[in-house]
C-alpha atoms as one frame of an Amber mdcrd trajectory, in Angstrom:
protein
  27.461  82.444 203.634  28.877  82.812 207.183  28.842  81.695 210.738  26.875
  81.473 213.295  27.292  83.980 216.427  24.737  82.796 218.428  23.511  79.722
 219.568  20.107  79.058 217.738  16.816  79.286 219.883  13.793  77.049 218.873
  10.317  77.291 220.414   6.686  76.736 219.340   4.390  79.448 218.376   0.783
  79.784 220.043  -0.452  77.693 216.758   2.017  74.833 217.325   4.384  76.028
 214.167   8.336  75.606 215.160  10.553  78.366 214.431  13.946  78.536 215.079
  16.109  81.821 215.081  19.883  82.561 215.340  22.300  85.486 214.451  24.749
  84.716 211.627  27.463  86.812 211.116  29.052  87.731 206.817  32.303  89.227
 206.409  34.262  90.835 203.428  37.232  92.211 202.465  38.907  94.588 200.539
  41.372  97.433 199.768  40.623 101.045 201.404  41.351 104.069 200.372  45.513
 103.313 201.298  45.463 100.258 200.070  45.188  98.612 203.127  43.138  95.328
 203.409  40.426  95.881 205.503  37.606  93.507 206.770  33.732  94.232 207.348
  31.228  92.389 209.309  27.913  92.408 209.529  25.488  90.826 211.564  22.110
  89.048 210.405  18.712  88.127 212.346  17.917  84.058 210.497  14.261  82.943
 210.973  13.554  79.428 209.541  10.103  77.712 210.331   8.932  74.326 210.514
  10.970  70.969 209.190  14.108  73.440 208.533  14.253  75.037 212.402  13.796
  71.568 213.460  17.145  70.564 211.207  18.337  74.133 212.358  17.663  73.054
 216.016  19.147  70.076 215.969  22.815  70.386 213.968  23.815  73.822 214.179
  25.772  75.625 217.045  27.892  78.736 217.659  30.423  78.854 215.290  29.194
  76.407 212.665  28.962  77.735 208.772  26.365  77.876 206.572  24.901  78.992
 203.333  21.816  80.590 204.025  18.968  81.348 200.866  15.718  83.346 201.736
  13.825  86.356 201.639  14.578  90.216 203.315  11.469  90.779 206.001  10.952
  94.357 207.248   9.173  94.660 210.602   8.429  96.851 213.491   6.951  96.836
 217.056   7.532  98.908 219.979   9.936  98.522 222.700   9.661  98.407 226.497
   9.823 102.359 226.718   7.313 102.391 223.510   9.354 103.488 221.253   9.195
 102.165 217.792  11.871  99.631 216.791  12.460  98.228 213.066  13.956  94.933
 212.322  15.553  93.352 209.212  15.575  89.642 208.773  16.170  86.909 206.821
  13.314  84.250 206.355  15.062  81.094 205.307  14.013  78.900 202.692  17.286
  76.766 202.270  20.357  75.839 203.989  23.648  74.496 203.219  25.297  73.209
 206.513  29.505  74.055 205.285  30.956  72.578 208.424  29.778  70.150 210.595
  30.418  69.514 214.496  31.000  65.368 214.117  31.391  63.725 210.687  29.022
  61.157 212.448  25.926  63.538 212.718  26.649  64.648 208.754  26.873  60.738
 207.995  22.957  60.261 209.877  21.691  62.979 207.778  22.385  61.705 204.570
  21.010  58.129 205.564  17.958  59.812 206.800  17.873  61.791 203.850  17.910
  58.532 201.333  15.159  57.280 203.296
């Protein structure tokens, strides 16, 4: 669960499949060592293909949270200089939109979603 820090970019691969991909920031927090409260952040790479980067696409912006479920991908390739880079992602299988721009474009979603 957290928000989005990016807005979310959509485009078609080569064999017409739509993936959409956006960075979502998570945040904790807790008690150090002094008993301070301190918060962490981290920062997450979201890849969701077909139906759910269109719905991706379409309702979410910067800022908006969400409940994310998926699976960890590992992956490398090699950078401008050639240098190898690796990449952590999340592949999305579900999503939980927790806060919507309009109420209006939440109410069109669950009459589309009864049809």
């Amino acid at each position: 669960m957290g928000n989005l820090v990016s807005q979310p970019e959509t485009r078609k691969t080569q064999t017409g499949r739509t993936v959409t991909v956006f960075s979502m920031a998570t945040s904790e927090s807790f008690l150090n060592a002094n008993q301070e409260k301190t918060e962490h952040t981290d920062f997450h790479r979201i890849v969701t293909w077909q139906h759910l980067a269109e719905i991706c696409h379409k309702y979410l912006q910067k800022g908006s949270r969400i409940f994310i479920e998926g699976k960890l991908k590992n992956r490398s390739y090699l950078d401008k200089e050639g240098k190898k880079k690796f990449l952590t992602e999340v592949i999305a299988h579900d999503m939980n939109i927790l806060t919507w721009p309009e109420q209006k474009e939440k109410d069109d979603i669950q009459k589309n979603s009864q049809i």
